[in-house]
C-alpha positions in Angstrom: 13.7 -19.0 23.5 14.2 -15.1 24.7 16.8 -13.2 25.5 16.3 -10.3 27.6 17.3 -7.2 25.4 20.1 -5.0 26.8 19.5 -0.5 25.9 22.5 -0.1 23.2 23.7 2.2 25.9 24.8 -1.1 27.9 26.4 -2.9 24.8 28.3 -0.1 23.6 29.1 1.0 27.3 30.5 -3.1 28.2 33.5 -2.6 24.4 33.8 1.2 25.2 37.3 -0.4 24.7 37.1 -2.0 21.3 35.9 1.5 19.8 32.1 0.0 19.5 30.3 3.0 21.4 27.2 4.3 19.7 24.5 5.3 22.1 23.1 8.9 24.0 24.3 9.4 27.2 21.0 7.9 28.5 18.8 4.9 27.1 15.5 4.1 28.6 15.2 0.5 30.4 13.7 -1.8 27.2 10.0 -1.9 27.8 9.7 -5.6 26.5 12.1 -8.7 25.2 11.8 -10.0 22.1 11.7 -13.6 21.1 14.0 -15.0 18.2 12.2 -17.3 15.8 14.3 -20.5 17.4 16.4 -20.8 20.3 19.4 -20.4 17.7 22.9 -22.0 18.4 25.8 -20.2 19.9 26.9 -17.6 18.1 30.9 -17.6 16.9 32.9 -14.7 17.7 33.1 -12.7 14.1 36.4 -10.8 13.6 36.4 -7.7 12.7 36.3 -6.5 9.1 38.7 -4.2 7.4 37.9 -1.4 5.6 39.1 -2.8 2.2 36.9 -5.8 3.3 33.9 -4.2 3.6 34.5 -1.7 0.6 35.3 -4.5 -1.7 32.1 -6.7 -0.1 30.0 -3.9 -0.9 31.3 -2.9 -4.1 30.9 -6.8 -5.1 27.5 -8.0 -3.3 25.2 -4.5 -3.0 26.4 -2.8 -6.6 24.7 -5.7 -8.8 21.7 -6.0 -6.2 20.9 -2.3 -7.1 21.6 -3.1 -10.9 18.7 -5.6 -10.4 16.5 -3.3 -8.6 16.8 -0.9 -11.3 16.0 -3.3 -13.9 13.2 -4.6 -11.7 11.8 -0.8 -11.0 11.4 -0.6 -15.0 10.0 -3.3 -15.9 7.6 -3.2 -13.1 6.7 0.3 -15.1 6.7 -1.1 -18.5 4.3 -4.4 -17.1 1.7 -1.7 -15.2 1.9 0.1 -18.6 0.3 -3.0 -20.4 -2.3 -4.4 -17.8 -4.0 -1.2 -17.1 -5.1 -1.4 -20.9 -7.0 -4.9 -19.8 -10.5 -5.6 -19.7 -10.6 -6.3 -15.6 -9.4 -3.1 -15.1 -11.3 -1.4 -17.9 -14.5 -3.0 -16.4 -13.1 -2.3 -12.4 -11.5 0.8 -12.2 -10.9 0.3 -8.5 -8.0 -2.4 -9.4 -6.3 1.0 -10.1 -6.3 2.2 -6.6 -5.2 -1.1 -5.5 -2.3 -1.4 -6.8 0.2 1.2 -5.2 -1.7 0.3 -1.8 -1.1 -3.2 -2.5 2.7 -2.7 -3.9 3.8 -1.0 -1.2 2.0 -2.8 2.0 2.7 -6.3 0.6 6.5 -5.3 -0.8 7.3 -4.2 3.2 6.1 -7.1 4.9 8.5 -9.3 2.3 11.1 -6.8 3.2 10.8 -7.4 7.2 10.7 -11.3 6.2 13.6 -11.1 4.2 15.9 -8.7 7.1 14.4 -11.2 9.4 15.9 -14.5 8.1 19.4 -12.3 7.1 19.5 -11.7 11.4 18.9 -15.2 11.8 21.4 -16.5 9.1 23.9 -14.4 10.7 23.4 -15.3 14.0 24.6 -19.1 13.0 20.6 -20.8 13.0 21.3 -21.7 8.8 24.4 -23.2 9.7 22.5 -26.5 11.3 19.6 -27.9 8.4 16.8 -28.7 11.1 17.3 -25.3 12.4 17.2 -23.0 9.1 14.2 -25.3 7.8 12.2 -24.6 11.1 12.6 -20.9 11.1 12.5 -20.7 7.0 8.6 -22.6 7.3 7.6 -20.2 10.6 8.6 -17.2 8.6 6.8 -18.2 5.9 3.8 -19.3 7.4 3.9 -16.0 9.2 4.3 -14.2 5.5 1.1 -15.7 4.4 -1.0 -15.1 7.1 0.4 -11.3 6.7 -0.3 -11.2 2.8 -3.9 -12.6 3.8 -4.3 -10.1 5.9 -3.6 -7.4 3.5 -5.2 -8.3 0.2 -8.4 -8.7 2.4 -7.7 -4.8 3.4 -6.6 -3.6 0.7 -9.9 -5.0 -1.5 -12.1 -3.7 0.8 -10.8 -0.6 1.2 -10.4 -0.2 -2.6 -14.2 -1.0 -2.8 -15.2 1.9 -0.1 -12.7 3.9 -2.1 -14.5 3.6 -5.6 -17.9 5.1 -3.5 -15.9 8.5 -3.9 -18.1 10.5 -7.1 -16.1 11.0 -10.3 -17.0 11.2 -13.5 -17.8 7.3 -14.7 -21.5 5.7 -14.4 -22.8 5.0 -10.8 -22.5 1.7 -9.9 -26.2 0.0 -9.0 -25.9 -1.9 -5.5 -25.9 -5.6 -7.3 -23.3 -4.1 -9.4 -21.2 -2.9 -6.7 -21.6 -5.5 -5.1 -19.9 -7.6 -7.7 -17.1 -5.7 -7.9 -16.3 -5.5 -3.8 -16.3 -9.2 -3.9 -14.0 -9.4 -7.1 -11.7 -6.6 -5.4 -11.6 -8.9 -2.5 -10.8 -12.0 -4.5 -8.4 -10.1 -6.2 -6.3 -8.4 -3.7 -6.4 -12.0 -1.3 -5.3 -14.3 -4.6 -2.8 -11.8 -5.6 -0.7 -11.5 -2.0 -1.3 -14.9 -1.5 0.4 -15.8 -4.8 2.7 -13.4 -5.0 4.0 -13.8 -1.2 4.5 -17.7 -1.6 6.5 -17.0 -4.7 8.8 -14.1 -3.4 8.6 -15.7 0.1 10.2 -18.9 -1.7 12.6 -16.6 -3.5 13.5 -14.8 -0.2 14.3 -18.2 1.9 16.6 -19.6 -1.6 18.2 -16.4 -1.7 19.0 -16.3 2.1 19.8 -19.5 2.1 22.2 -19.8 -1.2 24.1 -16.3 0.2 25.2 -18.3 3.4 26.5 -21.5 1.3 28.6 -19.2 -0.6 29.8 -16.8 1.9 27.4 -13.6 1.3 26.3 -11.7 3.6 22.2 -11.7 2.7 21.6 -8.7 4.6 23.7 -6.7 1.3 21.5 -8.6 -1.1 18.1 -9.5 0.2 15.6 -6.6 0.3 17.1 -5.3 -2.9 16.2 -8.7 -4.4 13.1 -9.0 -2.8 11.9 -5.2 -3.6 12.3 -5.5 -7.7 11.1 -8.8 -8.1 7.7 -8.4 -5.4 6.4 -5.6 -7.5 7.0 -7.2 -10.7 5.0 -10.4 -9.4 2.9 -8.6 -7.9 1.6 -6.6 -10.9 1.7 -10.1 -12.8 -0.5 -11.9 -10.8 -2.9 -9.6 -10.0 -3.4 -8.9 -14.0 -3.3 -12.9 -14.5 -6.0 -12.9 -10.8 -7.9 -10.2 -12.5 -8.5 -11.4 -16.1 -9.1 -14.6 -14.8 -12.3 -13.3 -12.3 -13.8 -10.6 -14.4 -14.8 -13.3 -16.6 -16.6 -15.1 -13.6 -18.0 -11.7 -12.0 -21.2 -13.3 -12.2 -20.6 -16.5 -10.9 -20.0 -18.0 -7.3 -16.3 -18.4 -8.5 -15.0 -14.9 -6.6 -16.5 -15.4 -3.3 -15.8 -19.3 -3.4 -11.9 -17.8 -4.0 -12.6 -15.2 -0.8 -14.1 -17.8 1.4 -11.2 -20.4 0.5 -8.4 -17.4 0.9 -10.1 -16.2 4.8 -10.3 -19.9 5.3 -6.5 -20.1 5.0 -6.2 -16.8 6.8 -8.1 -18.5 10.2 -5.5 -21.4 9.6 -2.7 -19.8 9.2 -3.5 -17.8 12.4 -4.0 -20.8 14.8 -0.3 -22.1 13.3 1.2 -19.0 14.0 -0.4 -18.4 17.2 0.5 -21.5 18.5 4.4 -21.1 17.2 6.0 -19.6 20.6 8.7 -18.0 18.7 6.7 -16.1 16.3 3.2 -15.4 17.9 4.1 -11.8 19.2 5.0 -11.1 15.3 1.6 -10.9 14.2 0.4 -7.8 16.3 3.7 -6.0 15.8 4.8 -3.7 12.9 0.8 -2.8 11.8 2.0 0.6 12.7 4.8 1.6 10.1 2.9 -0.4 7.2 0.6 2.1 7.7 2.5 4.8 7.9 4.5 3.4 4.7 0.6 3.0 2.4 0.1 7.0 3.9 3.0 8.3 2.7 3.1 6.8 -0.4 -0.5 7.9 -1.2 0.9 11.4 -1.1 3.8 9.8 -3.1 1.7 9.0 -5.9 -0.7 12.0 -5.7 2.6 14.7 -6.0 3.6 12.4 -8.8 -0.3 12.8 -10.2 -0.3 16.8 -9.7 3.5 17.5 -11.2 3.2 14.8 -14.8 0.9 17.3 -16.7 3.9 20.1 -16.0 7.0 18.0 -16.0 5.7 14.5 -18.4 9.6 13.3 -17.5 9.0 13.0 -13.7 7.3 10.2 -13.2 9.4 7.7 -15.3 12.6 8.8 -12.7 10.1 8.5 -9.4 10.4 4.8 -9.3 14.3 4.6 -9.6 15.0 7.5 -7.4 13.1 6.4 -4.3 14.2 3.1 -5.2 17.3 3.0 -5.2 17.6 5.2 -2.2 15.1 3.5 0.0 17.0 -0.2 -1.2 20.9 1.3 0.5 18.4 2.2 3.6 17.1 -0.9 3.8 20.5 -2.9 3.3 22.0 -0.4 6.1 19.1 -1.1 8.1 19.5 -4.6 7.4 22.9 -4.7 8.3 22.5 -2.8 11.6 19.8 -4.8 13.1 22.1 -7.9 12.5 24.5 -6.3 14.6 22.2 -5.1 17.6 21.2 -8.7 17.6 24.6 -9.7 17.6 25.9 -7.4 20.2 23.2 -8.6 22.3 24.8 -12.5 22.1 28.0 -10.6 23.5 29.9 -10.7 20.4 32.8 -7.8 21.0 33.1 -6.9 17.4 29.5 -6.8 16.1 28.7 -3.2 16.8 31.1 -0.9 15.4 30.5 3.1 15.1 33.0 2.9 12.2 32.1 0.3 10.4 29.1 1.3 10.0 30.2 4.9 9.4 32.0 3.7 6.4 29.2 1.0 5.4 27.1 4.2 4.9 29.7 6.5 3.0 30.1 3.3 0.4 26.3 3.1 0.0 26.1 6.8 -0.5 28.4 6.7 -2.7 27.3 3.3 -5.0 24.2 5.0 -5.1 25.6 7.7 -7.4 26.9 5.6 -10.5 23.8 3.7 -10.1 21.5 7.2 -10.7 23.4 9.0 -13.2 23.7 5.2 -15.4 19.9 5.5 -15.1 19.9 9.0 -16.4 21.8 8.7 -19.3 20.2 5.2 -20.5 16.6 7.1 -20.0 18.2 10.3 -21.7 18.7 8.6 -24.9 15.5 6.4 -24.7 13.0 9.5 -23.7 13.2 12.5 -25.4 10.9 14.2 -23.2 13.7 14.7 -20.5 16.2 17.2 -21.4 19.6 16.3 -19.5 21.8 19.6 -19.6 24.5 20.3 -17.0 22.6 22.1 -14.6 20.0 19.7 -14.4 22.7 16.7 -13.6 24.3 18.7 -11.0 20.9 19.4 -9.1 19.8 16.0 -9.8 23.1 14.3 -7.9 22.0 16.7 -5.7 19.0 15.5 -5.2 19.8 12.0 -5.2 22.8 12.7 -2.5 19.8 14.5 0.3 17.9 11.3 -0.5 20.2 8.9 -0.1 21.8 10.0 3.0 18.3 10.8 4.5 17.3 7.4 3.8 20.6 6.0 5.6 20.3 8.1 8.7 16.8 7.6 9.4 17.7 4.0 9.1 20.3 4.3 11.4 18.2 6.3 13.6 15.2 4.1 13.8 17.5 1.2 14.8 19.1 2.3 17.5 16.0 4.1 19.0 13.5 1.3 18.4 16.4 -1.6 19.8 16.4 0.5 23.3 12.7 0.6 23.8 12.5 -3.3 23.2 11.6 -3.5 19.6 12.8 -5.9 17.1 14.1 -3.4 14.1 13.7 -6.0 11.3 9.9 -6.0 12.3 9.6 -2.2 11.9 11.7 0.0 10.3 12.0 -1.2 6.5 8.3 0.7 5.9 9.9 4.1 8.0 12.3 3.9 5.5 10.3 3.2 2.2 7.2 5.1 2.7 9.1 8.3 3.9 11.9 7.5 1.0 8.8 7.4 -1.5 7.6 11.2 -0.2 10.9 12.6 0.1 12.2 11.4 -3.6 9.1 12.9 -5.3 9.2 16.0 -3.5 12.8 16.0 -4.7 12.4 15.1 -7.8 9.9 18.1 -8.2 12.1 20.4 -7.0 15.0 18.9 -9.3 12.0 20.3 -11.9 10.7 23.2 -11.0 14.6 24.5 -10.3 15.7 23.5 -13.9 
């Protein structure tokens, strides 16, 4: 079922009275309409929230979601710390351009999946069983083809990559041949993995937050963020071991040709799925964006450790954190264009979500400096002194409110020009968090 999608200048313009206008003077007619996964029931009128409400739902629901993260963030760290010593990538040093390609492209389409099924949990579709097992099974069917998708990518772009002249032995063409179809095994047994699993984890969180009265849209991409990567790194060391010891067998392109199998299957059921067809062209565009500018990311990161050896353990929790209070805003603000759209007079508040992002802003301080003073006493390379705290809050206060305003701002600008936000804005919001953090965090440096 589609609704035709109404400019946020004609919701905010129809409860002008209610205090719910949020919108230029002028939006563009919407170029498109946009499908929902199922024609979902009749939405209940919400009241509105107060602010204690929504202080104390944040406080309780988003606070130990970023604690996770946190945790996830580090031992994600510590696990790369230990496979990068393995024998796969020892023997295949192009697993090591993989994996921040592969983190980041396959973390953001779990993110979309995730904001997706928080919309539709919102919007009443999990509140019938036939209904939230429909739309759980299309979005993950439509994760999988995705993940498929991008370990195929990502391994053959990390085998063009590894062409590039550096200082190891030239590979002979049987050789590198070898490796291009281990990379491809690799990267395609690795998403697929690692997507089923999280994509599991995504539909039980979703679905468990709704029994019990949380809002998944506070809780989900946090969730879904810290334990990805952490899988992610897992299975591709468990994929990797496991095929560099059949390099020179049949075994790694029996496992492609099985995994692009699947990929043609999975195509044909989403294609044929009416509700979630037009999501497999859409959103190519920011995940590309997102694996840019976290390239650059990673090679700022690469040019400042020789200088400053403390920066790169703080990179993963700064842009983090920061990008996981984007996402949740973004999260939370898409669920309310969709609602608004239904005609529900209280679900698009200018400030509400005014406040939602002052409380974000401002968990996302405890959460920073409780990182800094763990990693002060545990790493004695980083010298914590006054002035470096003050320009790291700082630091972490630009970030974080840049992360929340872009997500506000590529909400309301992609909703009016007919574009879902839970299919495209979560990579905005990482990739340019993951750029913006380490250019911070250098200046935090090169200041102190």
């Amino acid at each position: 079922m589609t609704f035709p999608r109404t400019s946020l200048d004609d919701v905010t313009s129809e409860w002008a009275h209610l205090q719910t206008a949020e919108t230029p003077s002028h939006s563009p007619t919407p170029r498109s309409s946009v499908s929902i996964n199922l024609s979902p029931t009749t939405p209940t009128t919400t009241p509105a929230k107060s602010p204690r409400q929504i202080i104390s739902e944040l406080t309780i629901e988003v606070l130990p979601a970023l604690l996770i993260s946190v945790g996830g963030s580090i031992l994600a760290g510590f696990i790369m710390g230990v496979i990068q010593k393995q024998p796969a990538f020892d023997r295949v040093p192009a697993l090591f351009i993989m994996v921040p390609i592969l983190l980041n492209l396959k973390s953001n389409i779990e993110l979309n999946m995730s904001t997706r099924l928080s919309t539709q949990a919102n919007l009443g579709t999990f509140d019938h069983k036939k209904e939230k097992v429909a739309v759980m099974r299309s979005n993950m069917e439509l994760l999988l083809l995705q993940s498929t998708i991008i370990g195929a990518s990502v391994g053959l772009l990390s085998s063009v990559l590894s062409l590039i002249p550096s200082s190891g032995p030239t590979l002979g063409a049987w050789r590198f041949a070898e490796q291009s179809v281990l990379l491809l095994a690799a990267g395609l047994g690795c998403t697929l993995l690692g997507s089923a699993i999280i994509g599991v984890l995504i539909c039980g969180t979703v679905s468990i937050s709704h029994v019990l009265g949380i809002d998944p849209d506070n809780i989900g991409t946090p969730l879904a963020s810290s334990f990805g990567d952490m899988s992610t790194l897992l299975i591709l060391s468990l994929v990797s071991s496991v095929l560099i010891t059949q390099i020179s067998t049949l075994w790694p392109l029996l496992t492609v040709a099985l995994a692009l199998a699947l990929m043609a299957l999975l195509f044909r059921v989403v294609r044929s799925n009416e509700h979630m067809a037009h999501h497999v062209g859409e959103g190519w565009i920011p995940l590309l964006y997102a694996a840019a500018t976290s390239s650059i990311a990673g090679i700022i990161v690469e040019k400042c450790a020789d200088r400053y050896p403390a920066l790169p353990a703080l990179v993963p929790v700064m842009n983090g954190i920061g990008g996981n209070i984007g996402t949740v805003f973004a999260s939370r603000l898409s669920t309310s264009l969709h609602r608004a759209s239904r005609r529900n007079p209280h679900a698009f508040s200018a400030s509400e979500h005014n406040l939602v992002m002052c409380i974000l802003l401002f968990i996302n301080l405890p959460v920073q400096l409780g990182f800094l003073a763990v990693h002060r006493v545990t790493d004695t390379q980083l010298q914590v002194t006054l002035g470096f705290v003050l320009v790291y809050v700082a630091a972490t206060i630009i970030h974080g409110l840049a992360m929340l305003l872009l997500g506000r701002l590529a909400c309301t600008f992609l909703w009016s020009k007919g574009y879902d936000p839970d299919d495209y804005v979560n990579p905005f919001i990482t990739g340019t968090g993951d750029m913006l953090g380490t250019v911070l965090l250098a200046i935090v440096f090169l200041i102190v």
